[in-house]
LOTOR-404549 format. One record per residue: residue number from 1; chain; x, y, z of N, C-alpha, C, CB in turn. Coordinates in nm, 2 decimals. Glycine has a CB too. Layout:
<atoms>
+------+-------+--------+--------+--------+--------+--------+--------+--------+--------+--------+--------+--------+--------+
: resi : chain :    n.u :    n.v :    n.w :   ca.u :   ca.v :   ca.w :    c.u :    c.v :    c.w :   cb.u :   cb.v :   cb.w :
+------+-------+--------+--------+--------+--------+--------+--------+--------+--------+--------+--------+--------+--------+
:  NUM :     A :      X :      Y :      Z :      X :      Y :      Z :      X :      Y :      Z :      X :      Y :      Z :
...
+------+-------+--------+--------+--------+--------+--------+--------+--------+--------+--------+--------+--------+--------+
</atoms>
This chain:
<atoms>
+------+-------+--------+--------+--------+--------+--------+--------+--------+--------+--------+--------+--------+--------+
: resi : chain :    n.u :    n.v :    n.w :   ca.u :   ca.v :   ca.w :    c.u :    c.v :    c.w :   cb.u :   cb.v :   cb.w :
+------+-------+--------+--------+--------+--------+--------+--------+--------+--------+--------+--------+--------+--------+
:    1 :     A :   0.08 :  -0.12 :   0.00 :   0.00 :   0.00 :   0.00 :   0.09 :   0.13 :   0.00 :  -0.09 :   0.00 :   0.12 :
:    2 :     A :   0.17 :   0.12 :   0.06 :   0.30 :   0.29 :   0.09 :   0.34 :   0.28 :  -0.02 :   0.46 :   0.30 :   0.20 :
:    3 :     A :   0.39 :   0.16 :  -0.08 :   0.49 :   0.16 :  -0.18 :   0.38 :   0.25 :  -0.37 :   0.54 :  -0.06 :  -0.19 :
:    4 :     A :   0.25 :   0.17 :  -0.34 :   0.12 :   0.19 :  -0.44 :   0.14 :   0.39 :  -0.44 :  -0.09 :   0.11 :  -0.34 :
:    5 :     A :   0.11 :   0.41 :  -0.28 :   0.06 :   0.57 :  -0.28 :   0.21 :   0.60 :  -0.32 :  -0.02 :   0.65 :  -0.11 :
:    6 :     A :   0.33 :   0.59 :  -0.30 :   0.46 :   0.66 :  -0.34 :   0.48 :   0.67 :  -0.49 :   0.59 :   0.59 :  -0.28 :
:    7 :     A :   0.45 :   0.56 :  -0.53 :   0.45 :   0.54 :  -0.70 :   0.36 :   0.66 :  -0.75 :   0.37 :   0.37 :  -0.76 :
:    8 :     A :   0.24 :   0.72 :  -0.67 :   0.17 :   0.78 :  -0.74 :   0.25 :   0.94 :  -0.72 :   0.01 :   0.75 :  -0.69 :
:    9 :     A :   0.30 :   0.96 :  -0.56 :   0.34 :   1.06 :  -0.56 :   0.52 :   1.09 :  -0.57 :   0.28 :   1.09 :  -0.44 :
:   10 :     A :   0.54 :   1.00 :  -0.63 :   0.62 :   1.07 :  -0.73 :   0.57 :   1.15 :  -0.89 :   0.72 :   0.96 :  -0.76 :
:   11 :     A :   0.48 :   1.13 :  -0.89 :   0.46 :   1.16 :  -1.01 :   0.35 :   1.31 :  -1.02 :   0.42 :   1.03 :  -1.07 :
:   12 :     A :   0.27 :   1.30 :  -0.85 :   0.20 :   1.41 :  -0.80 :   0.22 :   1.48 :  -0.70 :   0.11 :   1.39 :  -0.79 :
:   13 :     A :   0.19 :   1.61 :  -0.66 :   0.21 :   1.67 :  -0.54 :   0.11 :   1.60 :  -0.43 :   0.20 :   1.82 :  -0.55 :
:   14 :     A :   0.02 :   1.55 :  -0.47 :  -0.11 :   1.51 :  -0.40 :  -0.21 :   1.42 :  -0.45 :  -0.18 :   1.61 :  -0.37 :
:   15 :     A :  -0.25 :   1.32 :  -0.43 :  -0.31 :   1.23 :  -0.47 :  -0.44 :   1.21 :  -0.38 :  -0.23 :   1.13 :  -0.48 :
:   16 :     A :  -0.56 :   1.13 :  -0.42 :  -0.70 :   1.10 :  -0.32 :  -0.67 :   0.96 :  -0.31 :  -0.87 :   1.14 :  -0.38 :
:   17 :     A :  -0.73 :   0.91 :  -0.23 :  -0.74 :   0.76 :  -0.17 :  -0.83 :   0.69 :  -0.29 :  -0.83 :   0.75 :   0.01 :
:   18 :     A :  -0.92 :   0.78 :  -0.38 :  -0.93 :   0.70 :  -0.50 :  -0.85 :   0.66 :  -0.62 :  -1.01 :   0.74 :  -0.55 :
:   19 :     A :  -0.70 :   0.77 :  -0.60 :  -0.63 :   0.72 :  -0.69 :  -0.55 :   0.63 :  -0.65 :  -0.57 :   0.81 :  -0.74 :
:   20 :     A :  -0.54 :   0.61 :  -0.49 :  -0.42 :   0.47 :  -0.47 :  -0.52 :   0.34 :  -0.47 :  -0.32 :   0.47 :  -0.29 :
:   21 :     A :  -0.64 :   0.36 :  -0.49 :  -0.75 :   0.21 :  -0.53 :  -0.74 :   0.21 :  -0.66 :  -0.94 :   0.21 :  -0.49 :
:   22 :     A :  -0.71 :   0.29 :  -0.72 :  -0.73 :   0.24 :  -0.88 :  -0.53 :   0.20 :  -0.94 :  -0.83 :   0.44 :  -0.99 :
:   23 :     A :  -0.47 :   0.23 :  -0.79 :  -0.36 :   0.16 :  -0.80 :  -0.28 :   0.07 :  -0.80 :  -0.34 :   0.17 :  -0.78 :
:   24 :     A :  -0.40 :   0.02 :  -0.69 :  -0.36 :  -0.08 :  -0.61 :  -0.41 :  -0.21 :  -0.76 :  -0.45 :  -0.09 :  -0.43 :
:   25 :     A :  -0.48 :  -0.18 :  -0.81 :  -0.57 :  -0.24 :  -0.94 :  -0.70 :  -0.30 :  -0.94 :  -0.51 :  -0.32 :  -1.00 :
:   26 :     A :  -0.75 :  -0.39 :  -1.00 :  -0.89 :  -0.45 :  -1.02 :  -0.93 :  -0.56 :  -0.92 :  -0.91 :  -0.53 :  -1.16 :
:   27 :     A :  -1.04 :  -0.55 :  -0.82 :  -1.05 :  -0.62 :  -0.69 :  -1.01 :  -0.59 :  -0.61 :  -1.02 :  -0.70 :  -0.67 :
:   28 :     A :  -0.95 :  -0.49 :  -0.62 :  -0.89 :  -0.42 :  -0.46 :  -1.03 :  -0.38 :  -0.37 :  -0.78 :  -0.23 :  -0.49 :
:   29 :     A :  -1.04 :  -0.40 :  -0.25 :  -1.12 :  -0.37 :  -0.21 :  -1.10 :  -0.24 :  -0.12 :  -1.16 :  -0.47 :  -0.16 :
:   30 :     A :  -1.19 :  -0.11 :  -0.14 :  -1.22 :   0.02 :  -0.14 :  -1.18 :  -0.01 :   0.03 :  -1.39 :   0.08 :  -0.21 :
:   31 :     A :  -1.26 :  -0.01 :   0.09 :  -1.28 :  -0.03 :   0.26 :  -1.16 :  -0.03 :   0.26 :  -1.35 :  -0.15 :   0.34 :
:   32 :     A :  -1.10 :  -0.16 :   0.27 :  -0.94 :  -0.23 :   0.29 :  -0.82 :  -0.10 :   0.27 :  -0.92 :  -0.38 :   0.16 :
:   33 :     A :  -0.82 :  -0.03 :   0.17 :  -0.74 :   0.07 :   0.17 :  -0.75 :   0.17 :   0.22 :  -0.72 :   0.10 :   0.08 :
:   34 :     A :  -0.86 :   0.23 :   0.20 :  -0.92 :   0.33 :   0.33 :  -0.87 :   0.30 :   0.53 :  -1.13 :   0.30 :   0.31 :
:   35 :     A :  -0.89 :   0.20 :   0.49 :  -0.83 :   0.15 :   0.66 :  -0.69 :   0.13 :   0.65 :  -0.88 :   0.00 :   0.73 :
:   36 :     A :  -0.60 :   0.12 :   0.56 :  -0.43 :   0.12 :   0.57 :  -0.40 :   0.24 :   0.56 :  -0.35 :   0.04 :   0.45 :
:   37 :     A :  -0.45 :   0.35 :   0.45 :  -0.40 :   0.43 :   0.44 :  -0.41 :   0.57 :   0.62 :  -0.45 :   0.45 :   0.29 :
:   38 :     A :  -0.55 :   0.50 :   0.68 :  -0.60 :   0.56 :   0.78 :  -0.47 :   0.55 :   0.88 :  -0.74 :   0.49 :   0.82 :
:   39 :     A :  -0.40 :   0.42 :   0.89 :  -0.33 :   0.36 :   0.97 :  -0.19 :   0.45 :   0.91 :  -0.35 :   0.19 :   0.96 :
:   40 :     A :  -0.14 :   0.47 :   0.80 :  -0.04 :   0.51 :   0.74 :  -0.01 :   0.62 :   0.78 :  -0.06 :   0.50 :   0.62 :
:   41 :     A :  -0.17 :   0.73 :   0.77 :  -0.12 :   0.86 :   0.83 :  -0.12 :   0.86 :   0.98 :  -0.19 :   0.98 :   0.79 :
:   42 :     A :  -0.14 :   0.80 :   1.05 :  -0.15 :   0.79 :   1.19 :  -0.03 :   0.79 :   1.24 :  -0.21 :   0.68 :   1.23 :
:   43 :     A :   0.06 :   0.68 :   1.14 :   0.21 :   0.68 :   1.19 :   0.31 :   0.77 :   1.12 :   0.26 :   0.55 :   1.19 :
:   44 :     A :   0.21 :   0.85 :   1.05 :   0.31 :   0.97 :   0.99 :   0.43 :   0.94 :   0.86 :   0.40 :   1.02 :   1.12 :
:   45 :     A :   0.36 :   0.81 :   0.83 :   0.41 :   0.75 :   0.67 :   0.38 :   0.85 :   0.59 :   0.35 :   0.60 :   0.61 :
:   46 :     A :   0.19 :   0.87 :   0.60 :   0.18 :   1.01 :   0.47 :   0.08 :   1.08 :   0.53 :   0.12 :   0.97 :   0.29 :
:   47 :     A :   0.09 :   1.21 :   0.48 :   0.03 :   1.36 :   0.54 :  -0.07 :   1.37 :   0.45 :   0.14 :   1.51 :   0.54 :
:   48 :     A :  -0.14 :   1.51 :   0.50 :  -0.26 :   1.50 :   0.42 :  -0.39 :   1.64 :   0.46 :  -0.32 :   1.34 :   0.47 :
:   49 :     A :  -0.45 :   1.64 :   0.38 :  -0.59 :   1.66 :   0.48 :  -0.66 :   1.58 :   0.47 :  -0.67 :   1.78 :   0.47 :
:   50 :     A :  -0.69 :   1.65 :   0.63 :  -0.86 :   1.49 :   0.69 :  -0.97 :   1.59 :   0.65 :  -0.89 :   1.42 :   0.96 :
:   51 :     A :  -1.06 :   1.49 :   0.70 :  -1.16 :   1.51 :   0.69 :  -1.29 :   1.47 :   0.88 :  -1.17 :   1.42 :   0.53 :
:   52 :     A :  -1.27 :   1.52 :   0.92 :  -1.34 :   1.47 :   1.08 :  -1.44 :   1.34 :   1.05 :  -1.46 :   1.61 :   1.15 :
:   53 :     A :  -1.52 :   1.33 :   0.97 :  -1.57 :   1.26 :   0.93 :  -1.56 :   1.11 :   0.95 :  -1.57 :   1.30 :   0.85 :
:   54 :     A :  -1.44 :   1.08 :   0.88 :  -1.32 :   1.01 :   0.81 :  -1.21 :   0.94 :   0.87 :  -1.26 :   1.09 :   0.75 :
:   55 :     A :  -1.12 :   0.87 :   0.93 :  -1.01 :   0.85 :   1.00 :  -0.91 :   0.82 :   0.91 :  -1.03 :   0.77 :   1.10 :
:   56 :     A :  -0.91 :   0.83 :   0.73 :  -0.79 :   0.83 :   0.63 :  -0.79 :   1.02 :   0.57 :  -0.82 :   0.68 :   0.48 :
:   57 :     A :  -0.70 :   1.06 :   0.55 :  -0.69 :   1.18 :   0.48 :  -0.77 :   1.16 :   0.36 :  -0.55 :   1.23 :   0.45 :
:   58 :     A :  -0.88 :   1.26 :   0.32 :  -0.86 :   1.29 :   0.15 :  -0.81 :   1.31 :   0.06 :  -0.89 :   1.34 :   0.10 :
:   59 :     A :  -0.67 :   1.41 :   0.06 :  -0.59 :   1.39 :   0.02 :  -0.44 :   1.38 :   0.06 :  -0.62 :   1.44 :  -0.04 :
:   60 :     A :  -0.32 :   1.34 :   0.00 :  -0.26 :   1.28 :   0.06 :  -0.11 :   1.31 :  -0.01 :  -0.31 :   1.16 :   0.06 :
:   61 :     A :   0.00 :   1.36 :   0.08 :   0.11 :   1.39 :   0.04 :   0.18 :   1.31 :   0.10 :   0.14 :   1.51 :   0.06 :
:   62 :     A :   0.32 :   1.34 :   0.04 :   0.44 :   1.26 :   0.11 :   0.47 :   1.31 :   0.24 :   0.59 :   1.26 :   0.02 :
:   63 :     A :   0.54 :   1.23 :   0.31 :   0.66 :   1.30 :   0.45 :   0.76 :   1.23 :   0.46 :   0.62 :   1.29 :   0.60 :
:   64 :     A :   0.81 :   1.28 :   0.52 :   0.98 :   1.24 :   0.50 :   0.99 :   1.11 :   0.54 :   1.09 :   1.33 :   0.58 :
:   65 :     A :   0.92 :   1.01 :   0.64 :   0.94 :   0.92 :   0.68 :   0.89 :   0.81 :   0.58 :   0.89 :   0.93 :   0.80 :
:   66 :     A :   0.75 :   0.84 :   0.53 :   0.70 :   0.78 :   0.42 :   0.82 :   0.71 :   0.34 :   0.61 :   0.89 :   0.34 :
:   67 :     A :   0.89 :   0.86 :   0.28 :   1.00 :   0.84 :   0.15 :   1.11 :   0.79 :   0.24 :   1.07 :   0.99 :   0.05 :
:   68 :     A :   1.12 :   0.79 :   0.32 :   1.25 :   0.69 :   0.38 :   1.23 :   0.55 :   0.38 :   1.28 :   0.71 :   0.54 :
:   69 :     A :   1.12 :   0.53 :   0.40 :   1.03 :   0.35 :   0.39 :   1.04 :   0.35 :   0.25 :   0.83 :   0.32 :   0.45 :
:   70 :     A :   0.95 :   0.44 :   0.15 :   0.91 :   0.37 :   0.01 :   0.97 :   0.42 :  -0.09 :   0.77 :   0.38 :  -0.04 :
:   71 :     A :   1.10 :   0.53 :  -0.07 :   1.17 :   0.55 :  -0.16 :   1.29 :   0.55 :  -0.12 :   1.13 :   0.66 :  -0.22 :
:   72 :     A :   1.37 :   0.47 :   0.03 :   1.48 :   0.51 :   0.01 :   1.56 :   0.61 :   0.09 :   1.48 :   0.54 :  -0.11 :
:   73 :     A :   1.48 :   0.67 :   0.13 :   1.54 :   0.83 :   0.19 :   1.65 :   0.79 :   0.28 :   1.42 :   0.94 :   0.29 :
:   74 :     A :   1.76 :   0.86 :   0.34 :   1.85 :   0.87 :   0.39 :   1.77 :   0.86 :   0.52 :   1.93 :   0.98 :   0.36 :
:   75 :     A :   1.77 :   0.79 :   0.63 :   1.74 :   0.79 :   0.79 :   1.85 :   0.85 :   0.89 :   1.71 :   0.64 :   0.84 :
:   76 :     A :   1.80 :   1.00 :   0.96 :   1.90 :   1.01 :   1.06 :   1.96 :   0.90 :   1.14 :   1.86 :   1.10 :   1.14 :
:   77 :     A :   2.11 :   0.88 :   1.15 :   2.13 :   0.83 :   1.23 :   2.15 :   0.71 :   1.13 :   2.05 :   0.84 :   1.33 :
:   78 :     A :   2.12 :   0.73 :   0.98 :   2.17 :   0.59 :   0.92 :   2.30 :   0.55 :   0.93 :   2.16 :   0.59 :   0.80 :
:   79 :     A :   2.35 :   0.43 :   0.96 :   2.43 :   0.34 :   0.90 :   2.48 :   0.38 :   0.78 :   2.38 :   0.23 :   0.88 :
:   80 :     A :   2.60 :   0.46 :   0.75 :   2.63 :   0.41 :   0.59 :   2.62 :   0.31 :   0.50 :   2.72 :   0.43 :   0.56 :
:   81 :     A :   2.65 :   0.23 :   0.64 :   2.61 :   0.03 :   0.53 :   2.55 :   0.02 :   0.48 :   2.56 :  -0.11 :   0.55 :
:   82 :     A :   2.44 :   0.08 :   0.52 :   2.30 :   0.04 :   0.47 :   2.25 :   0.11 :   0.29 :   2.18 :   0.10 :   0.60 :
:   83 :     A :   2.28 :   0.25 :   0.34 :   2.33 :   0.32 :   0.23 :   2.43 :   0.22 :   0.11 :   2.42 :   0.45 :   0.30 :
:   84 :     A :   2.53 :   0.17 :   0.16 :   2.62 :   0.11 :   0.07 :   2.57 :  -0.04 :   0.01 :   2.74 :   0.10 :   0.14 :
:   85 :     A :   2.52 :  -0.13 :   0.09 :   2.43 :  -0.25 :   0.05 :   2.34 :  -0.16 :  -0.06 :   2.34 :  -0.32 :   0.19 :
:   86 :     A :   2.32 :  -0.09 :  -0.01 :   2.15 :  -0.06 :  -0.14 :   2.25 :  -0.02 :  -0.29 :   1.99 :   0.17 :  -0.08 :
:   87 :     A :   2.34 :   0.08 :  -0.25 :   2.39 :   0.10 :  -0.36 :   2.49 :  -0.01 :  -0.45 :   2.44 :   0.22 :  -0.33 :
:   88 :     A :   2.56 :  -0.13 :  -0.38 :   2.58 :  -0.28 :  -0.42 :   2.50 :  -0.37 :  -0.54 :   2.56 :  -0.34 :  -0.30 :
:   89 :     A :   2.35 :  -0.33 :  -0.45 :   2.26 :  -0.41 :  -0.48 :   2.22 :  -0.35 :  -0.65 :   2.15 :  -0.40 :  -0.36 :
:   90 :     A :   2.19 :  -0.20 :  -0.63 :   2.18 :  -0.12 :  -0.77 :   2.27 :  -0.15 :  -0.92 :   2.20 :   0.02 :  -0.73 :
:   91 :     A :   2.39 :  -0.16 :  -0.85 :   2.49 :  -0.21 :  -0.91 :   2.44 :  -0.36 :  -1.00 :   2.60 :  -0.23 :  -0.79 :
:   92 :     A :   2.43 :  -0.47 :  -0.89 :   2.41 :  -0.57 :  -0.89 :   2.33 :  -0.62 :  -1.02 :   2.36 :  -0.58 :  -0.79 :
:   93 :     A :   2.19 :  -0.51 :  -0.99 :   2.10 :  -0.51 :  -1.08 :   2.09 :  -0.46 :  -1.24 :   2.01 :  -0.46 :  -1.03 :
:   94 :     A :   2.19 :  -0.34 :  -1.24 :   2.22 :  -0.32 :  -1.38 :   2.37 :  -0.41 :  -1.44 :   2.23 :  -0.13 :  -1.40 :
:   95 :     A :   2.41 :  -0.44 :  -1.36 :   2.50 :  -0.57 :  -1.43 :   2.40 :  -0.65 :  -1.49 :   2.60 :  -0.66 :  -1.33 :
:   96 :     A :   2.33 :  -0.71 :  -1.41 :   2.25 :  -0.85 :  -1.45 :   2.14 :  -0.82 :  -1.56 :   2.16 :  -0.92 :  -1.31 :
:   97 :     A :   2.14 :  -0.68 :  -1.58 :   2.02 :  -0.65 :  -1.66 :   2.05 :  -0.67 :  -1.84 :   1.98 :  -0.49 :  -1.61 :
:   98 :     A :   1.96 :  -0.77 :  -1.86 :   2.02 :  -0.78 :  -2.04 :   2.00 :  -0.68 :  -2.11 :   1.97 :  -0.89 :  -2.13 :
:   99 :     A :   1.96 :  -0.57 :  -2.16 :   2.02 :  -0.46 :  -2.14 :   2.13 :  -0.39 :  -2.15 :   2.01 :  -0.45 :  -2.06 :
:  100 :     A :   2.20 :  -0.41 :  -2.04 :   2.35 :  -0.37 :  -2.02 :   2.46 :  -0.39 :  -2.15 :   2.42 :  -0.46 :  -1.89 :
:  101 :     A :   2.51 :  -0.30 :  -2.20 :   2.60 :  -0.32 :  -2.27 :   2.73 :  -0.38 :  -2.24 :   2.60 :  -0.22 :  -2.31 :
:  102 :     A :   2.77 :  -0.51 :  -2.28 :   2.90 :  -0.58 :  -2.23 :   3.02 :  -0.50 :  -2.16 :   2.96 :  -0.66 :  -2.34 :
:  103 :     A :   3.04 :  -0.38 :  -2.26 :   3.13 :  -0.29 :  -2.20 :   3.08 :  -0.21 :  -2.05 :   3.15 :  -0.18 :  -2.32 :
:  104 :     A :   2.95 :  -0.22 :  -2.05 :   2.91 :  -0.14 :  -1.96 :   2.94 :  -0.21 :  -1.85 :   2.79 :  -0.10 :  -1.97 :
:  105 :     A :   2.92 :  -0.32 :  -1.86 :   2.88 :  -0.44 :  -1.74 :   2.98 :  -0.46 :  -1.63 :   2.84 :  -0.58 :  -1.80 :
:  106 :     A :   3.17 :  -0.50 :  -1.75 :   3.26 :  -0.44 :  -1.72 :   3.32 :  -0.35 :  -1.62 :   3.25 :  -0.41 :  -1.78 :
:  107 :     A :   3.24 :  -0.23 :  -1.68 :   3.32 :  -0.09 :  -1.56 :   3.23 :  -0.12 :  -1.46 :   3.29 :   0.11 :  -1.61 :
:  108 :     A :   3.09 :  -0.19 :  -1.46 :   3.01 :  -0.15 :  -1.36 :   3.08 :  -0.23 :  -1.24 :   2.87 :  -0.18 :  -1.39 :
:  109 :     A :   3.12 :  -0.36 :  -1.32 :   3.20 :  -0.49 :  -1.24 :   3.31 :  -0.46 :  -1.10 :   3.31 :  -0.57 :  -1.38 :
:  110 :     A :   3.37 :  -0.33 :  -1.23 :   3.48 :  -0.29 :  -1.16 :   3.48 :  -0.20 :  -1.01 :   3.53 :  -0.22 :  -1.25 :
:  111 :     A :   3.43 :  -0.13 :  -1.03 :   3.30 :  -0.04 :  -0.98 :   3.28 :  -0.11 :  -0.83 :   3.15 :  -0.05 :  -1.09 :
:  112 :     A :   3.18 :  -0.22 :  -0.87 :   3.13 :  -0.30 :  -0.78 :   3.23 :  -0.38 :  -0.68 :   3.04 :  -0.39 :  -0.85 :
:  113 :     A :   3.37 :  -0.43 :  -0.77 :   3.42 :  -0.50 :  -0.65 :   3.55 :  -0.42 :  -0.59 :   3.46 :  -0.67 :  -0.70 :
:  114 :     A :   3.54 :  -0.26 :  -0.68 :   3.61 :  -0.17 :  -0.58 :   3.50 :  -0.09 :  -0.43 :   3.67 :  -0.05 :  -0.69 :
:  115 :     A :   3.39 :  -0.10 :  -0.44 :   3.29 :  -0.07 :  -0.32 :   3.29 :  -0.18 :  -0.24 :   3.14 :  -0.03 :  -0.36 :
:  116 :     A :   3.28 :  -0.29 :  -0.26 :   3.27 :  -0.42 :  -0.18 :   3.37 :  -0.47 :  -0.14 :   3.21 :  -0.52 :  -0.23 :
:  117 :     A :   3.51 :  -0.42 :  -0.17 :   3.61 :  -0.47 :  -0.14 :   3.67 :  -0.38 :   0.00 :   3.69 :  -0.49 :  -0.28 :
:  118 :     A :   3.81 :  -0.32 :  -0.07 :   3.90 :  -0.26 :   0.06 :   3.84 :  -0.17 :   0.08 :   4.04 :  -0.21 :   0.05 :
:  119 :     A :   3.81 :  -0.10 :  -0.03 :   3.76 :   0.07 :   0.00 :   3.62 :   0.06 :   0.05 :   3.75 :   0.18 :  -0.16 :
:  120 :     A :   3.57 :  -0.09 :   0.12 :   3.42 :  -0.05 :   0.18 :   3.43 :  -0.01 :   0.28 :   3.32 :  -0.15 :   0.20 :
:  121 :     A :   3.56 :   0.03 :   0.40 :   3.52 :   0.10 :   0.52 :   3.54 :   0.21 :   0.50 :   3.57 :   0.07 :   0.64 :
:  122 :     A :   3.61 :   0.29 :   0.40 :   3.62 :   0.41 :   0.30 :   3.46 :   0.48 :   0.28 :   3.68 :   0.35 :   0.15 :
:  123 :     A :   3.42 :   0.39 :   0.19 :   3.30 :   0.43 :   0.19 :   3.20 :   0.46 :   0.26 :   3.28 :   0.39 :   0.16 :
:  124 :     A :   3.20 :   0.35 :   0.34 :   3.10 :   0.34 :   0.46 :   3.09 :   0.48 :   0.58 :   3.16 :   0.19 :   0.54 :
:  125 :     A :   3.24 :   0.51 :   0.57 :   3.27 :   0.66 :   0.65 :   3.24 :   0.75 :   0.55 :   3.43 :   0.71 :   0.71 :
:  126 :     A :   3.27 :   0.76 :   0.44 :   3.24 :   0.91 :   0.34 :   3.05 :   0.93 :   0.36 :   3.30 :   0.87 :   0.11 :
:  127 :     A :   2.97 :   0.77 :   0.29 :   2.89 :   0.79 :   0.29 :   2.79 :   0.83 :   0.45 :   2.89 :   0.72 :   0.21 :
:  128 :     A :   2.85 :   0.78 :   0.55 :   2.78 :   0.81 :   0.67 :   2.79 :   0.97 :   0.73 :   2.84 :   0.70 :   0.78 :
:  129 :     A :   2.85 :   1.03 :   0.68 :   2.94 :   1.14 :   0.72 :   2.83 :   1.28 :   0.59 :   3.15 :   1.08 :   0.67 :
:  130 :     A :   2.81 :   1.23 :   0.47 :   2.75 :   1.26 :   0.38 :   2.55 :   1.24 :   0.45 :   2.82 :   1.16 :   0.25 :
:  131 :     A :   2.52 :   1.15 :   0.50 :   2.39 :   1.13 :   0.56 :   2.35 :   1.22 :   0.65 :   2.39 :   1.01 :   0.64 :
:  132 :     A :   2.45 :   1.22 :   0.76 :   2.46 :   1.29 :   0.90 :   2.46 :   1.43 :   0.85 :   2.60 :   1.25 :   1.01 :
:  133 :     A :   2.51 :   1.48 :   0.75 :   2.54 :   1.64 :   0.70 :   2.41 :   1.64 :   0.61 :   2.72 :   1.69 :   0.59 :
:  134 :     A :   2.34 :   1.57 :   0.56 :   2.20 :   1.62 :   0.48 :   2.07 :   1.59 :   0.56 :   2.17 :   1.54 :   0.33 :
:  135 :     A :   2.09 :   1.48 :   0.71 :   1.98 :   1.51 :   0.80 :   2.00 :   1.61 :   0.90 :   1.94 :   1.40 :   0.86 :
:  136 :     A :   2.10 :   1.65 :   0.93 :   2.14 :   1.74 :   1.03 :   2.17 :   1.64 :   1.17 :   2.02 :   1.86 :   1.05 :
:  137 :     A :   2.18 :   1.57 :   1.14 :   2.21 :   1.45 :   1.23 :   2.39 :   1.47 :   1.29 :   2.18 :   1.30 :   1.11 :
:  138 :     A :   2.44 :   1.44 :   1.42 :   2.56 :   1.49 :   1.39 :   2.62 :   1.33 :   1.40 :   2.62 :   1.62 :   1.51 :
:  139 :     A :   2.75 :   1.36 :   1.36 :   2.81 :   1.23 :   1.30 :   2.95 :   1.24 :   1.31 :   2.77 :   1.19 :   1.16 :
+------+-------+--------+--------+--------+--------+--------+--------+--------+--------+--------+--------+--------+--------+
</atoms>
């Protein structure tokens, strides 16, 4: 469901709980989302305005916590590892992708087993250090 409403708001500043049912796709049941997404802003995954009526927003924006869950976002206090696994993994995936141009795959190779190798506690400090300075987090 986070992942449904993020897909949409990347692409909008604001979306209605009818556009993440016609997201979710055919058989989704209306109620059933209305009660996640109710639950979603509760815990401050996504913002919005309510409605009193109502216990899900009508409509519905991102927050920063949301995009830390469904897009990724940097978490104060992150781990660069974690940062660095994701970016491994990205790697990972456009090697394996057929797609990839042989040459490409190559540098990416290279790439990949210079981050995973010596230079990973290198990294792991540049990128934790880089985290802590864009959440205001001190580090």
């Amino acid at each position: 469901m986070l992942d449904a409403t993020y897909r949409l708001l990347s692409e909008h500043d604001e979306v209605s709980p009818e556009d993440v049912i016609a997201e979710m796709g055919e058989g989704t049941d209306p109620d059933h989302v209305k009660r996640a997404l109710a639950q979603l802003y509760r815990g401050g995954r996504i913002g919005g305005q309510d409605y009193q009526q109502v216990d899900w927003p009508i409509s519905i924006e991102a927050t920063e916590k949301g995009l830390q869950e469904a897009a990724g976002w940097p978490k104060p206090g992150a781990a660069g590892g974690d940062q660095l696994e994701l970016l491994l993994r990205l790697l990972d995936d456009k090697i394996a992708a057929p797609e990839t141009p042989p040459e490409e795959k190559t540098r990416l190779q290279r790439v990949r087993d210079s981050l995973g190798g010596a230079g990973r506690d290198i990294i792991v400090g540049v990128l934790s250090n880089f985290i802590a300075k864009q959440t205001g987090a001190s580090g």
